[in-house]
C-alpha positions as CSV (number, residue, x, y, z in Angstrom):
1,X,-16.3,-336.8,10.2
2,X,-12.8,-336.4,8.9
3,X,-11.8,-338.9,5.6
4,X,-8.9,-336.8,5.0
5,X,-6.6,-339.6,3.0
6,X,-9.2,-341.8,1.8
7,X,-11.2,-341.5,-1.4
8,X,-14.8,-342.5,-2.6
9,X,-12.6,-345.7,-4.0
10,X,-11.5,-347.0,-0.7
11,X,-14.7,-346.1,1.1
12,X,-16.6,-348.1,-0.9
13,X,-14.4,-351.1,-0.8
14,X,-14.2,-350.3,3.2
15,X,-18.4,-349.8,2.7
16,X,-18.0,-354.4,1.4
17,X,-16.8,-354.7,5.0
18,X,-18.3,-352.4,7.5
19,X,-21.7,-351.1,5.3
20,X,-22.1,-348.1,3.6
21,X,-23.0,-345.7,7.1
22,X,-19.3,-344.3,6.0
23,X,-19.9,-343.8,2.0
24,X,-23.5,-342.4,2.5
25,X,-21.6,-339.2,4.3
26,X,-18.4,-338.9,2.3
27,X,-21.3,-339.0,-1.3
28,X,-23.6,-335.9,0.5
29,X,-20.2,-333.8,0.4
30,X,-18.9,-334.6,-3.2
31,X,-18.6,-332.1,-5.5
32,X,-19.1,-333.1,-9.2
33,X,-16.3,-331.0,-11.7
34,X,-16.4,-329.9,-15.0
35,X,-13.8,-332.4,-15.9
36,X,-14.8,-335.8,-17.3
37,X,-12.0,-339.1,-17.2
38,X,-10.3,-340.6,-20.5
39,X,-13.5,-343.0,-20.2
40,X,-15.9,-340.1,-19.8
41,X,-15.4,-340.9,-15.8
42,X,-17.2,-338.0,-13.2
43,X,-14.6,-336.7,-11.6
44,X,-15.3,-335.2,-7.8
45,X,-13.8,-334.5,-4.9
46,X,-15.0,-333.8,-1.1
47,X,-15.3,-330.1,-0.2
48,X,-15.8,-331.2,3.0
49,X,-12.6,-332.4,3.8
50,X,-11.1,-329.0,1.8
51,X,-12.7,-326.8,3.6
52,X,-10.9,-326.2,6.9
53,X,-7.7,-327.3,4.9
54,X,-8.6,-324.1,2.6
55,X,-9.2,-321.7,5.6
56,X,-6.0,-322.6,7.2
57,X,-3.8,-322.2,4.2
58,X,-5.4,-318.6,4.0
59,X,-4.1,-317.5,7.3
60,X,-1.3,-319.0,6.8
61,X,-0.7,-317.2,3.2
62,X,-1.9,-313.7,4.7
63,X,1.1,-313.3,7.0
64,X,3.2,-314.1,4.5
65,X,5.7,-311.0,3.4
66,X,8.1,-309.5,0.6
67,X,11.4,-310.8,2.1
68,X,13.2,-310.9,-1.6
69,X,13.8,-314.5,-1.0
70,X,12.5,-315.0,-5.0
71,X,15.9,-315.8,-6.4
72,X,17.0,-318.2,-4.0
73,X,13.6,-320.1,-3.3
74,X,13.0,-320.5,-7.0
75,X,16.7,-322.5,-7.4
76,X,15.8,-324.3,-4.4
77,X,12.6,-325.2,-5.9
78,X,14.2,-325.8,-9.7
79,X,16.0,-328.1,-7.6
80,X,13.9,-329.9,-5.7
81,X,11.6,-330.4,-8.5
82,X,14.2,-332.1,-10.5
83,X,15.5,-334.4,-7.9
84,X,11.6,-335.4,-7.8
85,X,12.4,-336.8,-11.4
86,X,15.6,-338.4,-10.7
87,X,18.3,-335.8,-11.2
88,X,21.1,-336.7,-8.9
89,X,23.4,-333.3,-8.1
90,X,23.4,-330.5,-5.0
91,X,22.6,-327.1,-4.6
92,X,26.0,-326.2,-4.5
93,X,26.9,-328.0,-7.9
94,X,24.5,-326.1,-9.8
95,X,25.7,-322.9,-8.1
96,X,29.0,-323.7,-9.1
97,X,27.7,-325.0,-13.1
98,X,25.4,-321.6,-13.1
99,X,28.9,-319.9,-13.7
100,X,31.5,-322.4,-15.2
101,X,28.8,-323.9,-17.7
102,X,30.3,-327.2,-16.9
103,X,26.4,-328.8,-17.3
104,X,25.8,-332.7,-16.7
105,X,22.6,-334.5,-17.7
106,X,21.4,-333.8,-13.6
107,X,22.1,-330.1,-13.8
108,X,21.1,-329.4,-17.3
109,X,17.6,-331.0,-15.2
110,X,17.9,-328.6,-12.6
111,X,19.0,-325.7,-14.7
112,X,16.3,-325.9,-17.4
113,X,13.6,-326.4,-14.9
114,X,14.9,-323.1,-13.1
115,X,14.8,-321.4,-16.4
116,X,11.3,-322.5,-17.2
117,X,9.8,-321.2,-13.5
118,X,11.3,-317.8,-14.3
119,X,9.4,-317.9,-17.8
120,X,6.0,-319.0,-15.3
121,X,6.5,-316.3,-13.1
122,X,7.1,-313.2,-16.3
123,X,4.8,-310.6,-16.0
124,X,3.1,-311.7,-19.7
125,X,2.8,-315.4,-19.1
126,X,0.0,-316.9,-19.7
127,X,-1.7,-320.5,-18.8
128,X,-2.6,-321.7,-22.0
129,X,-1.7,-324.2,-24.7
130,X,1.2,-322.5,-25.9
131,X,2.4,-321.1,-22.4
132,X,2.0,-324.3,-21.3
133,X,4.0,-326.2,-24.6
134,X,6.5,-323.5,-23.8
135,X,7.6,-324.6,-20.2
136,X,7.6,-328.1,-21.2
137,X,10.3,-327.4,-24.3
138,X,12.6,-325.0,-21.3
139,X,12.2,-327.7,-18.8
140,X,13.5,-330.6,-21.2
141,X,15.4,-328.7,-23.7
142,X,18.9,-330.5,-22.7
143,X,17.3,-333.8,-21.7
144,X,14.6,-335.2,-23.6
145,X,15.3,-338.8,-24.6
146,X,11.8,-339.8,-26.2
147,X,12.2,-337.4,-29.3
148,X,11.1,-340.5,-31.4
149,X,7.8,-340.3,-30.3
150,X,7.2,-336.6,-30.2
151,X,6.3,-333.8,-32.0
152,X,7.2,-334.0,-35.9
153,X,4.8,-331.1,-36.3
154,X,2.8,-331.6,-33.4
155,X,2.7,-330.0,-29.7
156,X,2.1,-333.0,-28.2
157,X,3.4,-336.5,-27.7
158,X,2.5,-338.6,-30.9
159,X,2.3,-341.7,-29.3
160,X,1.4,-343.8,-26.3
161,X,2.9,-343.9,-23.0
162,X,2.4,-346.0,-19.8
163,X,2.8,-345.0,-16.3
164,X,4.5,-348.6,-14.4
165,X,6.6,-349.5,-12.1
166,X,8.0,-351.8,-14.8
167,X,6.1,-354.4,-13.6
168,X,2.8,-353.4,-13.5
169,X,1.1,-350.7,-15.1
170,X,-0.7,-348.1,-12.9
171,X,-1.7,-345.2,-15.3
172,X,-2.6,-345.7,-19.4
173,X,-2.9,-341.3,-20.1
174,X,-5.3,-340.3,-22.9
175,X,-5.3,-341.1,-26.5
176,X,-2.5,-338.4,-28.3
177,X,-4.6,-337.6,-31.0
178,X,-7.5,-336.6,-28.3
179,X,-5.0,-334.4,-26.0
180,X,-5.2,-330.9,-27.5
181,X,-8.9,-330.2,-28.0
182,X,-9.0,-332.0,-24.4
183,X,-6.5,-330.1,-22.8
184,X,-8.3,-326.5,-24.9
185,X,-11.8,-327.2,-23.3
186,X,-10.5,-327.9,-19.7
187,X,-8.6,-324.4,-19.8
188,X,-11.4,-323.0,-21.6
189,X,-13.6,-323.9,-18.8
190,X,-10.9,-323.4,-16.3
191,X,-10.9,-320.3,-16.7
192,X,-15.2,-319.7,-16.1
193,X,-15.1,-321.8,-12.8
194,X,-15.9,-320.1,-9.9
195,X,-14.1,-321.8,-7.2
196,X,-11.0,-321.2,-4.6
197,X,-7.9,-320.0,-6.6
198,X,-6.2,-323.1,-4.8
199,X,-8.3,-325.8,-6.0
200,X,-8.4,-324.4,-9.3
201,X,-4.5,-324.2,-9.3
202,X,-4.7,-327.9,-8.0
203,X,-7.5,-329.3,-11.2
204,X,-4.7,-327.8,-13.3
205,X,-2.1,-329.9,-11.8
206,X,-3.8,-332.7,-11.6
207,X,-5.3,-333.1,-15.3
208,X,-1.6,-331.7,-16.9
209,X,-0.6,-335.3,-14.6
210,X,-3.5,-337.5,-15.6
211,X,-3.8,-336.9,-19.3
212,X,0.2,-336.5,-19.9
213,X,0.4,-334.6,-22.8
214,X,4.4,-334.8,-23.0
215,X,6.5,-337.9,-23.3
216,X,8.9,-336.7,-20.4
217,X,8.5,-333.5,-18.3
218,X,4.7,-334.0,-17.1
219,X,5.8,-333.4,-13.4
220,X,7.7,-330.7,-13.4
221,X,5.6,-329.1,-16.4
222,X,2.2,-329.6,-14.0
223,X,4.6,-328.6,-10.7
224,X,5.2,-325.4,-12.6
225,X,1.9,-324.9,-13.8
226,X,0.1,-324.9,-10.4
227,X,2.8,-322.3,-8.7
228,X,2.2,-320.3,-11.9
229,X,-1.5,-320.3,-11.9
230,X,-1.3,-319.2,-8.2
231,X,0.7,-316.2,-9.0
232,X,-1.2,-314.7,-11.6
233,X,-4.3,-314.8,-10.1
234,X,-3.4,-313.0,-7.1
235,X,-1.0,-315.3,-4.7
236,X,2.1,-313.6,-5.5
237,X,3.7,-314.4,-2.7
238,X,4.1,-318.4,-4.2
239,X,7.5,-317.5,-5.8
240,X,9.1,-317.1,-1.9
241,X,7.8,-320.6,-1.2
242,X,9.5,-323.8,-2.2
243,X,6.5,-326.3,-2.7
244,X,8.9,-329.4,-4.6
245,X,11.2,-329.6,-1.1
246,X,8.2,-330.6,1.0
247,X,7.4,-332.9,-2.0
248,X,10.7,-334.2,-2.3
249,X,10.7,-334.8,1.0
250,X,7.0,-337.0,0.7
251,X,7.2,-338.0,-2.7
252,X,6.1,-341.6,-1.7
253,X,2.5,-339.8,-0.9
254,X,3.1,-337.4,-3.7
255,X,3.1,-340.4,-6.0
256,X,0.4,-342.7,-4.0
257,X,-1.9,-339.4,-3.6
258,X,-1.9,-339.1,-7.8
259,X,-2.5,-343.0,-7.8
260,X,-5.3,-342.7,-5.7
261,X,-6.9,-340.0,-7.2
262,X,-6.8,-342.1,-10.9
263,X,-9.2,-345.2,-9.6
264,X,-12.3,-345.1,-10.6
265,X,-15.4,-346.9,-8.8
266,X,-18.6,-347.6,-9.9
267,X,-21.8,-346.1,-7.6
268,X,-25.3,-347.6,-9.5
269,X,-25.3,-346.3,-13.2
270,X,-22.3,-343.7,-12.2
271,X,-18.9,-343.8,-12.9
272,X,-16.9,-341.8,-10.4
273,X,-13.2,-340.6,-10.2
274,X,-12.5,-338.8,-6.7
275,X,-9.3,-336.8,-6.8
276,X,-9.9,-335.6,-3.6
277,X,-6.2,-337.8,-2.3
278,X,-3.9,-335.2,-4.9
279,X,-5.9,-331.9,-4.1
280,X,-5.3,-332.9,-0.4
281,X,-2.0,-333.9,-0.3
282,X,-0.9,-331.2,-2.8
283,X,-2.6,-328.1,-0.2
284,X,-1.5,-329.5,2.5
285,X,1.9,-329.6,1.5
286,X,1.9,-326.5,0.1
287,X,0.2,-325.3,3.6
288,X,3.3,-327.1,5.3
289,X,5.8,-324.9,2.6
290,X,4.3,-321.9,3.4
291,X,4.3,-322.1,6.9
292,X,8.3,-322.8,6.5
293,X,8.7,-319.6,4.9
294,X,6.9,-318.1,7.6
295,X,9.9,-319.3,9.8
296,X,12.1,-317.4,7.9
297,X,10.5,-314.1,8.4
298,X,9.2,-314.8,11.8
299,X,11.8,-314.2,14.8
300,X,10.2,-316.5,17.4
301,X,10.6,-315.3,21.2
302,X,11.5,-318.2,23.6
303,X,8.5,-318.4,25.3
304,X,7.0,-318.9,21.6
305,X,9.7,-321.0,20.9
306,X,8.7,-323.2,23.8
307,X,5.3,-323.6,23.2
308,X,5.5,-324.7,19.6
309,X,7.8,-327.5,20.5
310,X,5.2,-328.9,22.8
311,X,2.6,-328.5,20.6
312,X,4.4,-330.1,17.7
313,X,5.0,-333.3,20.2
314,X,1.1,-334.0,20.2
315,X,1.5,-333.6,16.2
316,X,-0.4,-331.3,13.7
317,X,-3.6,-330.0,14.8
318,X,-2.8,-330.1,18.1
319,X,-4.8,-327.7,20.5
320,X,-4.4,-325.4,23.5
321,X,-6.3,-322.7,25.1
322,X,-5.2,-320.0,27.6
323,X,-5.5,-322.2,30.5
324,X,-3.2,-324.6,29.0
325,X,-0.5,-322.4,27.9
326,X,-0.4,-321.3,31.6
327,X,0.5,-324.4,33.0
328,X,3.2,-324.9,30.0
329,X,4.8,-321.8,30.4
330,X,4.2,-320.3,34.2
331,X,3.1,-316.7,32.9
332,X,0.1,-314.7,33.7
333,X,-3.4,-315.6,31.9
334,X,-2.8,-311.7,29.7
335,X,0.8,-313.3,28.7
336,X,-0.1,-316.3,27.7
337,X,-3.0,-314.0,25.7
338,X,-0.3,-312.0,23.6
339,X,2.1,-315.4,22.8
340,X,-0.9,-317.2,21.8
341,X,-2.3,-314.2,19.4
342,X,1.3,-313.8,18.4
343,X,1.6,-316.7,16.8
344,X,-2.0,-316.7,15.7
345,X,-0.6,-313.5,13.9
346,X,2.5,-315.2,12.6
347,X,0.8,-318.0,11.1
348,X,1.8,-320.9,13.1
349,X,-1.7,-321.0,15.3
350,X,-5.3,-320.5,13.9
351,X,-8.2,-319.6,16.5
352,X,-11.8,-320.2,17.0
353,X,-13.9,-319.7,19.4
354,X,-16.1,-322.0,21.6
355,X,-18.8,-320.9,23.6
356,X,-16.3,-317.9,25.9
357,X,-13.1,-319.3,25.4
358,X,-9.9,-319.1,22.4
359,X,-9.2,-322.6,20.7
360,X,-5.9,-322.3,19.0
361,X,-4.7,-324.9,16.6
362,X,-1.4,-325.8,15.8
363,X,-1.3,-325.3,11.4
364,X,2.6,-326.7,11.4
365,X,3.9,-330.6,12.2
């Protein structure tokens, strides 16, 4: 059964209402992590859910190709990624400040952030404390306002902060003087888990997020992290694809997925945290980036063309076999055959078989 969007929080509030049939199954596929909450909290997540999610974004990444696009997705992404944190400017502004030097507070945002990705994506980088206190000082060099409370010596922030809506607050981060030897064990045992380079990438982001080590710059800092992670262990192809516009464009559910992902229920004796909300959200939107590049590269034919705008009418996941196609697009069973595996090829399809016939899923929306 698919709980993609809920978490072990709401199913057991839903499990008050309509019994625990629901929680039993969503418990049998938790996987407990290494990492423990600010209140020594389990945290899990559901490799159930992950697992087709995880296969997808694989073929999807595979037909991915060198297309050079590095200069002008990372700007796009720089961008992106700032607007997430409130920098009001356009693309074209920061073209135009990239060679006047004419810098506002907004473009300084976007600027530094693009100057800190490039850093992430060097050939010597390196995830650690100090790689990690590096991008953080590029991406707010020009517009930190919270110098008060940082620093004087230290790496990290040297005092409290809050995550609110200014009315209510959502999120209190760990203790400062607890952050480093924290944030030192997780990569220190990062780095020994044996897991899928994606949800590794995606722990990363998450705890930079949770435990907010900096007074300002978490988001882009984590945002940065988790393409940077990708890259250097062996998905180099991340730099051609801009995750923070499909964020931007969700950053309601960006936001509510995070939020989720920070409750905390108790199960009996247990005390759980199930980020399972920001691992999902943050694949699948990096499935849906990916898949966006693969339009660049991809020169669709018009029967292909045609096909994938029906499919995308019944929404994501939508299926179709040979037969189907036929009746869609009036071409022989071996036609339909080659469009179909085509696009299966391209990225835009995955396939399965049942029993002596091709499923083929649509991976885009």
């Amino acid at each position: 059964m698919d709980y993609s969007g809920m978490s072990l929080y709401q199913l057991s509030e839903l499990s008050k209402i309509y019994g625990a049939e629901k929680l039993d199954d969503y418990k049998a596929n938790l996987k407990t992590t290494f990492i423990k909450g600010i209140h020594s909290e389990k945290i899990v997540y559901n490799k159930n859910i992950l697992k087709t999610l995880l296969m997808e974004m694989d073929t999807v990444y595979s037909s991915i190709i060198d297309l050079h696009l590095e200069k002008e997705v990372l700007l796009i992404d720089a961008y992106e990624s700032a607007t997430i944190e409130g920098a009001r400017t356009t693309i074209d502004e920061v073209k135009h400040i990239l060679v006047n030097n004419k810098d506002t507070k907004d473009t300084y945002m976007v600027k530094d952030t693009l100057a800190a990705s490039k850093l992430a994506y060097s050939s010597d980088f390196k995830i650690n404390l100090d790689g990690i206190c590096d991008i953080w000082k590029i991406v707010t060099q020009n517009v930190y306002e919270n110098k008060r409370q940082q620093l004087n010596g230290s790496r990290f922030r040297t005092g409290m902060v809050y995550i609110s809506n200014g009315i209510k607050v959502f999120h209190t981060p760990e203790k400062p003087e607890r952050i480093e030897n924290k944030l030192t064990l997780f990569l220190q045992r990062l780095s020994q888990l044996e897991e899928n380079v994606f949800i590794k990438a995606a722990l990363l982001h998450f705890y930079i997020v949770y435990i907010h080590p900096f007074c300002d710059g978490n988001g882009r800092t984590a945002r940065i992290c988790f393409n940077s992670y990708l890259y250097h262990n062996g998905i180099k192809n991340i730099n051609k694809v801009a995750l923070s516009k499909f964020i931007n464009k969700d950053r309601n559910n960006y936001y509510k997925s995070i939020s989720e992902s920070e409750k905390f229920v108790k199960i009996n004796s247990d005390v759980f945290m199930d980020i399972t909300p920001s691992i999902h959200y943050l694949l699948s939107t990096l499935k849906e980036a990916m898949t966006s590049t693969l339009f660049l590269q991809n020169k669709l034919s018009a029967e292909e063309k045609k096909l994938l705008t029906t499919m995308k009418k019944r929404g994501k996941n939508a299926e179709i076999t040979v037969k189907k196609c036929i009746k869609i697009l009036y071409l022989s069973e071996q036609e339909c055959r080659n469009i179909l595996n085509s696009l299966t090829n391209k990225g835009y399809l995955s396939k399965r078989k049942e029993g002596v016939k091709n499923i083929y899923t649509l991976l885009i929306s």
